[in-house]
LORODREN-624034 format. One record per residue (C-alpha): residue in one letter; x, y, z. Coordinates in Angstrom, 1 decimal, decimal comma. Layout:
BEGIN
a; X; Y; Z .
...
REM end
This chain:
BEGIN
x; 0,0; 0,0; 0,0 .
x; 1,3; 3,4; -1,0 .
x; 0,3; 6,7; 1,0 .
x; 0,6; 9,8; -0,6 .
x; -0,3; 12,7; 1,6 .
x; -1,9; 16,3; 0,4 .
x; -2,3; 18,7; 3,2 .
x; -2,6; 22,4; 3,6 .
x; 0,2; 22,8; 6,1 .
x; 1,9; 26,1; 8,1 .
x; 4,3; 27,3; 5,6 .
x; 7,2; 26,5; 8,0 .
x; 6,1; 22,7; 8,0 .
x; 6,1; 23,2; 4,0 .
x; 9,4; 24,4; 4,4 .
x; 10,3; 21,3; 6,7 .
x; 8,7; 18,8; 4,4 .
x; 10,6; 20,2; 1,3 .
x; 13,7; 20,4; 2,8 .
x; 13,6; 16,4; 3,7 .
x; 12,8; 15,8; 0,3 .
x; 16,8; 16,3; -0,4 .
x; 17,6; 13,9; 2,0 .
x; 18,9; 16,3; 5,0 .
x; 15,6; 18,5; 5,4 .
x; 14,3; 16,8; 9,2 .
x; 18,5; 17,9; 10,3 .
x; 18,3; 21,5; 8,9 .
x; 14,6; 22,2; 10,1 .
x; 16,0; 21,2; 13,4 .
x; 18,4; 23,5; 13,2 .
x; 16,2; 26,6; 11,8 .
x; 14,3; 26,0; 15,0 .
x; 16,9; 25,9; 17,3 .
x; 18,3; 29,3; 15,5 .
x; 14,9; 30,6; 16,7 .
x; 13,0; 31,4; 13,2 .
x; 9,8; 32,3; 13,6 .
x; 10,3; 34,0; 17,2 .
x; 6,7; 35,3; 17,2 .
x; 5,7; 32,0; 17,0 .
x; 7,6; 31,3; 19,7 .
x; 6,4; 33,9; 21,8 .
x; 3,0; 32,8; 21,5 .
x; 4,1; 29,1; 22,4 .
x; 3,8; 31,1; 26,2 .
x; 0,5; 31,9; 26,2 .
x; -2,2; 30,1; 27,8 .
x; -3,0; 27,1; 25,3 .
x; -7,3; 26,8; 25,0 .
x; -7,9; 23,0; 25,0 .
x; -10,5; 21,9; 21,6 .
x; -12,5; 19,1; 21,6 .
x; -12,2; 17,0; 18,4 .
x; -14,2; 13,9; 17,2 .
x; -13,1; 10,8; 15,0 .
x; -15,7; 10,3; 12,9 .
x; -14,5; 7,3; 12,1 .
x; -15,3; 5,5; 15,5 .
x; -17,2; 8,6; 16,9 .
x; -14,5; 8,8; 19,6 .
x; -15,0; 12,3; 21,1 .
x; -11,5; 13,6; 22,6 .
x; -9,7; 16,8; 24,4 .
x; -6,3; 17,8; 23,2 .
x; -4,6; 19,5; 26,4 .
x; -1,1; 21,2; 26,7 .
x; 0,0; 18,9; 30,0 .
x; 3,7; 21,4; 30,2 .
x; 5,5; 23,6; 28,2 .
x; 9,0; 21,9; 27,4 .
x; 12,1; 22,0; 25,5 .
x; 12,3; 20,2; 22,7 .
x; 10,8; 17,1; 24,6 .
x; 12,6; 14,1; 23,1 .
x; 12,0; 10,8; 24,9 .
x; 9,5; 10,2; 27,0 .
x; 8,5; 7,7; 30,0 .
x; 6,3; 6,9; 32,8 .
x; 7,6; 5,8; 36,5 .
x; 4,8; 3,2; 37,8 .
x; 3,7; 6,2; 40,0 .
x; 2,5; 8,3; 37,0 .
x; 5,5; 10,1; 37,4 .
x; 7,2; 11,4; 33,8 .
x; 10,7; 11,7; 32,9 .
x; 11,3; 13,5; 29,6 .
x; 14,6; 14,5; 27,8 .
x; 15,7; 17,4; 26,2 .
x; 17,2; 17,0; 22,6 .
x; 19,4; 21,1; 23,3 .
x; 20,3; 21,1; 26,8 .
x; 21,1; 17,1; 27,4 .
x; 18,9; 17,3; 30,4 .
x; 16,4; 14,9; 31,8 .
x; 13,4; 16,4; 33,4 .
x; 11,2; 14,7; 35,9 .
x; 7,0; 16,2; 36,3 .
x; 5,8; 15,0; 39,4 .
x; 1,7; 12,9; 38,9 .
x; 0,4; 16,0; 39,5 .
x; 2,0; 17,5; 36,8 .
x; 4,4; 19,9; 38,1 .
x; 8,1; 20,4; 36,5 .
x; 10,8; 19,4; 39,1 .
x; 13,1; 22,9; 39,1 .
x; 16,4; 21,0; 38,7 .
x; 17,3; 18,5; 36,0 .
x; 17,6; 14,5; 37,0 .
x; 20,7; 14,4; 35,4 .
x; 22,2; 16,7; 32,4 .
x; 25,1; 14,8; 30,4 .
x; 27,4; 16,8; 28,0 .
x; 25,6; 16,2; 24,8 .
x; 26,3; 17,3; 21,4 .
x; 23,2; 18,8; 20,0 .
x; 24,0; 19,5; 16,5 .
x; 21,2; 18,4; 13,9 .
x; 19,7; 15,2; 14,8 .
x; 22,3; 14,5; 17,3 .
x; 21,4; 15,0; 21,3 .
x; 19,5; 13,4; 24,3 .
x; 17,7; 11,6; 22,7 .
x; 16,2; 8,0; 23,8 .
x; 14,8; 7,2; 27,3 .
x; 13,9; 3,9; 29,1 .
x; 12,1; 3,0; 32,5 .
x; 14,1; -0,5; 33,9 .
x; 11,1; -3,0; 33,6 .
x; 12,1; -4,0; 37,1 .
x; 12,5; -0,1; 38,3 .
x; 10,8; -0,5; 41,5 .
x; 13,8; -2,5; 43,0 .
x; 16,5; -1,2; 40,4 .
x; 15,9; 2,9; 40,3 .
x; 17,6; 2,4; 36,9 .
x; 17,1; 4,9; 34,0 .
x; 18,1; 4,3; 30,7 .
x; 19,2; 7,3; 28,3 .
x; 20,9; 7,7; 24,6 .
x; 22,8; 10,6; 24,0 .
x; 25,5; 12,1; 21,7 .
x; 28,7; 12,6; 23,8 .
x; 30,4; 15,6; 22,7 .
x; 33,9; 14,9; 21,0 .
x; 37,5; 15,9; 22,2 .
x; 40,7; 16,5; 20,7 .
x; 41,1; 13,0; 21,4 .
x; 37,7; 11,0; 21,2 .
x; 35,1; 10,9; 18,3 .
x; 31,9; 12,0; 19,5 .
x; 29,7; 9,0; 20,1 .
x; 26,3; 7,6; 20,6 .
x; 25,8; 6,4; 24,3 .
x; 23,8; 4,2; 26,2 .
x; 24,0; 5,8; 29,9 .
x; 22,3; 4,0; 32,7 .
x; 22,0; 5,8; 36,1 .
x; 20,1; 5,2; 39,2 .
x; 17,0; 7,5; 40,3 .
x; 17,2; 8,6; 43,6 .
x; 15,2; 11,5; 44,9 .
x; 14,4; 13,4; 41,9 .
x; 18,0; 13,2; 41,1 .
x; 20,0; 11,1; 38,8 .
x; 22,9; 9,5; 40,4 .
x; 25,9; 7,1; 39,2 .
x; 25,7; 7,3; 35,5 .
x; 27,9; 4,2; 33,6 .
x; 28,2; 4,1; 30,5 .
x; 26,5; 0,7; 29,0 .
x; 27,5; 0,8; 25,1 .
x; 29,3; 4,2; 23,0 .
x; 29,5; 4,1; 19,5 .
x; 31,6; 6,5; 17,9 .
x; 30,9; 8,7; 14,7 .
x; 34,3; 8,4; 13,1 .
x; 32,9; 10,4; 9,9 .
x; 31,9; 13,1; 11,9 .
x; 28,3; 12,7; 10,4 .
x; 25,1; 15,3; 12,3 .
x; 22,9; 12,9; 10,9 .
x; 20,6; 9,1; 10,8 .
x; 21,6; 8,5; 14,7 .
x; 18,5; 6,5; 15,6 .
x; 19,1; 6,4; 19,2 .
x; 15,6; 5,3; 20,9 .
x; 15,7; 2,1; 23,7 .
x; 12,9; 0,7; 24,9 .
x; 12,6; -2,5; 26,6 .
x; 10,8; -5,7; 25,4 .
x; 7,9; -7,9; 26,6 .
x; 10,8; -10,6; 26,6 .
x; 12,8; -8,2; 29,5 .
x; 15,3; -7,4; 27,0 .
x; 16,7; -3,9; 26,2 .
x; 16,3; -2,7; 22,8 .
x; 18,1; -0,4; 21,1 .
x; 17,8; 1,2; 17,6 .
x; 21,0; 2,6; 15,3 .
x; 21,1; 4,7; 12,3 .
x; 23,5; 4,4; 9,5 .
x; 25,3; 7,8; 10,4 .
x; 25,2; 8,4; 6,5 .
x; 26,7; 5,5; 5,3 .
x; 24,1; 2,6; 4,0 .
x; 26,8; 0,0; 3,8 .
x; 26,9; -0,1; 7,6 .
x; 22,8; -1,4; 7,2 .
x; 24,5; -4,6; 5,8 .
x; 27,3; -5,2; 7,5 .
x; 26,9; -7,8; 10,3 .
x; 29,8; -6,7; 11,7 .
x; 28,9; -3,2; 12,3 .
x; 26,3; -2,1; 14,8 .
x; 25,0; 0,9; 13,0 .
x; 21,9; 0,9; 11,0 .
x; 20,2; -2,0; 13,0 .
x; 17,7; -2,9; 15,9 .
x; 19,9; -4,3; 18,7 .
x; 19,0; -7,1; 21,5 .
x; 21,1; -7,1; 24,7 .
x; 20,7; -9,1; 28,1 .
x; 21,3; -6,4; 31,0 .
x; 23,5; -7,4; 33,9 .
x; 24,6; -6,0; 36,9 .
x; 27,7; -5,2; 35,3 .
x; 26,1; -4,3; 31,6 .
x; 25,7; -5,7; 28,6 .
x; 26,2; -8,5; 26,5 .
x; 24,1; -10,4; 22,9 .
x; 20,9; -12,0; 24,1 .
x; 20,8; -15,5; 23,7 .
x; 19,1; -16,0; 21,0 .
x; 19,9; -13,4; 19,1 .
x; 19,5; -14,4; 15,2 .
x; 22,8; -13,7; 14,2 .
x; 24,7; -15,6; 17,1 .
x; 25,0; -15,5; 20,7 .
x; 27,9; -13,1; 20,3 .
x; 26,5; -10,5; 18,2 .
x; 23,8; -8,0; 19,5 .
x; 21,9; -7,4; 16,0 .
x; 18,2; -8,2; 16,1 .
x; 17,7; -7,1; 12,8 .
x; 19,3; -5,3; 10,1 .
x; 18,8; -2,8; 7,0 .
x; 17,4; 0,1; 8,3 .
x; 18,3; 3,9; 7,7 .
x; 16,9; 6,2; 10,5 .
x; 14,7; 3,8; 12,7 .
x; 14,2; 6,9; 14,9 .
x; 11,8; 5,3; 17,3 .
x; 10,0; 2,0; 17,6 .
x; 7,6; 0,3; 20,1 .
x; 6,1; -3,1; 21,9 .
x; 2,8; -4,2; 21,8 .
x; 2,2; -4,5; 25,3 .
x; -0,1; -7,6; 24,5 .
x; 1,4; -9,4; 21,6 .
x; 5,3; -8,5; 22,1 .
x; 4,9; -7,8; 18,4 .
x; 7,6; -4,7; 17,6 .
x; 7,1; -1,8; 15,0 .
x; 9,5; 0,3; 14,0 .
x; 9,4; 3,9; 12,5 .
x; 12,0; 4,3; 9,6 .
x; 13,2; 7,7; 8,3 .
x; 14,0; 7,4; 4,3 .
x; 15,6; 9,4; 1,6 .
x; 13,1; 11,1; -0,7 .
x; 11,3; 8,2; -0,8 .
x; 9,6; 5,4; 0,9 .
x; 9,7; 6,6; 4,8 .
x; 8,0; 3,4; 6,6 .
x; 6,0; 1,7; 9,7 .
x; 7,7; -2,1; 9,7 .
x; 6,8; -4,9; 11,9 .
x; 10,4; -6,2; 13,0 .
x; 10,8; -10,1; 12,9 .
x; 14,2; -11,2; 14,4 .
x; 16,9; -11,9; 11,7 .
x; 14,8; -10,1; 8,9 .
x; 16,3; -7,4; 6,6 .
x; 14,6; -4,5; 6,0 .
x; 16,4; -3,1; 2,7 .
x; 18,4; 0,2; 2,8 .
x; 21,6; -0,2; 1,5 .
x; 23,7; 1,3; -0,6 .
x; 22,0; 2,5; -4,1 .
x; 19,0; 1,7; -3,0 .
x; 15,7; 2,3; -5,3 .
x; 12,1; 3,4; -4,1 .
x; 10,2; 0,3; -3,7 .
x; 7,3; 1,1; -1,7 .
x; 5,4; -2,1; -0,3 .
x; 6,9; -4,1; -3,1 .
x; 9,9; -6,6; -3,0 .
x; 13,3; -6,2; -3,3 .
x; 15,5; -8,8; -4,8 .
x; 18,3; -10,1; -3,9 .
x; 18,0; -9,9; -0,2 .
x; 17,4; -12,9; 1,9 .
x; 14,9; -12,7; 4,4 .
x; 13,6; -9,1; 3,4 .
x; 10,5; -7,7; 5,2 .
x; 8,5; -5,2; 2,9 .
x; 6,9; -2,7; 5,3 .
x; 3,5; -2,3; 6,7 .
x; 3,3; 1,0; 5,3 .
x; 5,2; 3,0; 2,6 .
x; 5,2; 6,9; 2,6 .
x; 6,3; 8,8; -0,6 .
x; 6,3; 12,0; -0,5 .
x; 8,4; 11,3; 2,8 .
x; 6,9; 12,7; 6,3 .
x; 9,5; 11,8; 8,3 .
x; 7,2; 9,6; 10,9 .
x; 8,6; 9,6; 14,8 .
x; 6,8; 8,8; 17,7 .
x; 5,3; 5,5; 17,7 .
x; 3,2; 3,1; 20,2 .
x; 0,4; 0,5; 20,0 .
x; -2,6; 1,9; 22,1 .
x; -3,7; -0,2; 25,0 .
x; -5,1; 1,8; 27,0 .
x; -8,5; 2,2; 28,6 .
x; -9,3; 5,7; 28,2 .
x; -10,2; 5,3; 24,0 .
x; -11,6; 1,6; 23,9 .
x; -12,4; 1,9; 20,1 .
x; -8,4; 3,1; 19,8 .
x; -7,4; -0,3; 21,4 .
x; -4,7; -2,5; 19,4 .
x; -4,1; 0,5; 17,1 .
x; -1,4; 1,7; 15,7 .
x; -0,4; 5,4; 16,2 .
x; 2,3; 7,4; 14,6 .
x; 3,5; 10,9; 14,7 .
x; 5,4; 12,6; 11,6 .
x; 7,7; 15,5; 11,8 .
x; 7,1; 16,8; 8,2 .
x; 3,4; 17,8; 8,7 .
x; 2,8; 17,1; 12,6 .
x; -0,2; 14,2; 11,9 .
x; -1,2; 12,0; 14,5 .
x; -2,3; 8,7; 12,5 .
x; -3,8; 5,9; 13,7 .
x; -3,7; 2,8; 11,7 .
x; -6,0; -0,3; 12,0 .
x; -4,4; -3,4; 12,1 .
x; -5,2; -7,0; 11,0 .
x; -6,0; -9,2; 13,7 .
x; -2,9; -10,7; 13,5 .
x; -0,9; -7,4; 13,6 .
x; 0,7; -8,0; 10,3 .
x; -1,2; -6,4; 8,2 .
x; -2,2; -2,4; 8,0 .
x; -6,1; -2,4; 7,2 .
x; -6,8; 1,2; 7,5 .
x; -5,0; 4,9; 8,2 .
x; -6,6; 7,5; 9,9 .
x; -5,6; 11,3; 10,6 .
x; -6,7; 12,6; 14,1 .
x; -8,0; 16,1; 14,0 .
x; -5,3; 18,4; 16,2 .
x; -6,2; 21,7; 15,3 .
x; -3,0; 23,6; 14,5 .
x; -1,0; 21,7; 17,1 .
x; 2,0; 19,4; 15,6 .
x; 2,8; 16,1; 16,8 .
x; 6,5; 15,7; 16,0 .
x; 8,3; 14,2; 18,5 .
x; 7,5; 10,9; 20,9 .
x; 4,5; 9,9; 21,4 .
x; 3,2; 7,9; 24,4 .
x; 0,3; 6,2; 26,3 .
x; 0,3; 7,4; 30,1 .
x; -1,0; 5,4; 33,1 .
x; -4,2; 7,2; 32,9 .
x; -4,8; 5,7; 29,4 .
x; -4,1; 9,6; 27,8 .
x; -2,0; 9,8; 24,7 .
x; 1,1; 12,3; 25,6 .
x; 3,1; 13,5; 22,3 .
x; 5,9; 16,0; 21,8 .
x; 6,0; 18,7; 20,0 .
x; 8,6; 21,7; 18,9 .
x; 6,0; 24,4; 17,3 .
x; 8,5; 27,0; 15,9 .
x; 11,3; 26,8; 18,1 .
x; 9,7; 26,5; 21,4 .
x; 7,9; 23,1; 22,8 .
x; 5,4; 21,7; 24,8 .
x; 4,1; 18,5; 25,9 .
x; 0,9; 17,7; 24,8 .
x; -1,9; 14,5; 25,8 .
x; -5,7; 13,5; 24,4 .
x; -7,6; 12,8; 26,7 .
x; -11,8; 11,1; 26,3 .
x; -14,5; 13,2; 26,6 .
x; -17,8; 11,2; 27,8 .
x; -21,4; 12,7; 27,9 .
REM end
């Protein structure tokens, strides 16, 4: 299935979606907004937000759309079992903590020096599954080079204590020896299996996608210790060797059903074919080097290729991503919802039974709010998303409306 979008969009999202087009337009967007553009915007960002009341028509679901904080450039996202919400900050490699009531903490967790350039930053977040005996956090985030050190992509783990983040170790680094701003991945998540996830971009070069030997451009499995990591057993490609699966560009984020264990995956592509893929372990899911726009359709010559569940050209750069199995929007549950950075769309996809298959795609009415960034289903069954409206940010959540 192909889905080509046509939207009347703010002419800075036009701007955004154009620029992708050539390959590097999701970077330099980032970095218009961090050089402020469209400050009046910004400004506005301040004001009291009015929350609207919006229907699907579709399953005559009747929902509020709420600004829960003002943030910046909210990143990764996660619930504590208390309700409590940790958040990261692409800029300022901060994590921020909001209390279940929803009030900001004044002083970071934890702030790491991070290299914020283009997509590099804080960037991924993870609860421990076992958190209420471990305190352990889990963050990626571009350490800053040295005269002596590439910059890298880290896995930090620290332990929560307090409101305060506290003995942070370094799990896994992987260095950009090119010097490449761009295609860092960098989301971790854990499994229904108890396993930590974690997703790598190609840092610009596709040959890394099929290279088993390289860790970039891949989902990773690893078995956490006391002391770290090491390969799960099981692992498709050995015992010894962390990849889960392989081919991918940008997988900037990617999610668990919470009742299936299936995984999705959102994939960031060149002007062409951006994608929602269900990850099997061992599958390949195409980009390489000189790759063609293929859509849904096969590619030959690869063994074990996964087509994906959805195919995207022109690209809209899709982000946050979860399976909904919440409470709070019963006709929403076991679907599929995305967000896309190029127009700010909140889809929501109907899947087969089996999860395989992508039946339907809706677009849930926001208004002239974006969702860009992560996206996530709270305790209280709301759906919390990200968002960086011209240079400033905010937190924002759905919530039902019942008669």
């Amino acid at each position: 299935m192909h889905i080509s979008i046509v939207s009347v969009v703010s002419s800075a999202t036009q701007g955004a979606n154009a620029l992708h087009r050539g390959r590097r337009g999701l970077s330099v967007f980032v970095c218009l907004l961090l050089l402020g553009l469209g400050g009046g915007e910004a400004l506005r960002a301040q004001e009291p937000f009015q929350p609207r009341t919006f229907t699907d028509p579709v399953t005559n679901t009747t929902y509020r759309l709420e600004r829960y904080l003002l943030a910046n450039f909210p990143v990764g996202m996660a619930f504590l079992p208390d309700g409590t919400l940790l958040y990261n900050e692409k800029t300022t490699g901060s994590v921020r903590l909001v209390t279940p009531e929803g009030r900001l903490q004044p002083q970071p967790v934890l702030t790491l020096p991070t290299s914020a350039l283009q997509e590099r930053g804080m960037l991924g977040l993870a609860v421990d599954p076992n958190f209420e005996q471990t305190r352990y956090i889990y963050v990626v985030h571009t350490r800053e080079g040295t005269a002596r050190d590439f910059p890298a992509n880290q896995l930090v783990r620290f332990r929560l204590e307090e409101g305060r983040g506290v003995d942070p170790q370094v799990l896994a680094s992987y260095p950009i020896t090119n010097g490449s701003l761009l295609h860092n991945g960098g989301n971790v998540h854990f499994g229904t299996d108890g396993r930590l996830y974690l997703s790598l971009g190609d840092y610009g070069e596709a040959v890394h996608s099929q290279d088993l030997n390289s860790p970039l451009g891949k989902i990773l499995r690893f078995q956490v210790t006391e002391d770290g990591l090491i390969p799960a057993v099981g692992n498709p490609y050995g015992d010894d060797n962390p990849a889960y699966a392989i081919g991918f560009r940008n997988p900037f984020d990617f999610t668990f059903d919470a009742l299936t264990g299936r995984l999705y995956v959102s994939e960031v592509g060149p002007s062409c074919d951006d994608e929602i893929n269900l990850v099997l372990p061992g599958f390949n899911y195409g980009w390489r080097p000189d790759y063609e726009c293929v859509g849904t359709g096969l590619i030959r010559g690869l063994t074990l290729y996964a087509p994906p569940l959805l195919s995207f050209t022109p690209v809209e750069a899709p982000t946050g991503i979860i399976v909904y199995r919440g409470a709070a929007f019963p006709a929403w549950q076991g679907n599929l919802l995305f967000c896309n950075w190029n127009f700010g769309d909140l889809r929501r996809v109907v899947l087969s039974a089996d999860g395989t298959k992508a039946e339907a795609v809706h677009k849930l009415d926001l208004g002239r709010v974006g969702c860009r960034i992560d996206l996530v289903e709270g305790p209280d069954g709301a759906i919390y998303f990200g968002t960086v409206e011209a240079g400033s940010g905010a937190i924002m959540r759905l919530v039902p409306v019942t008669e």
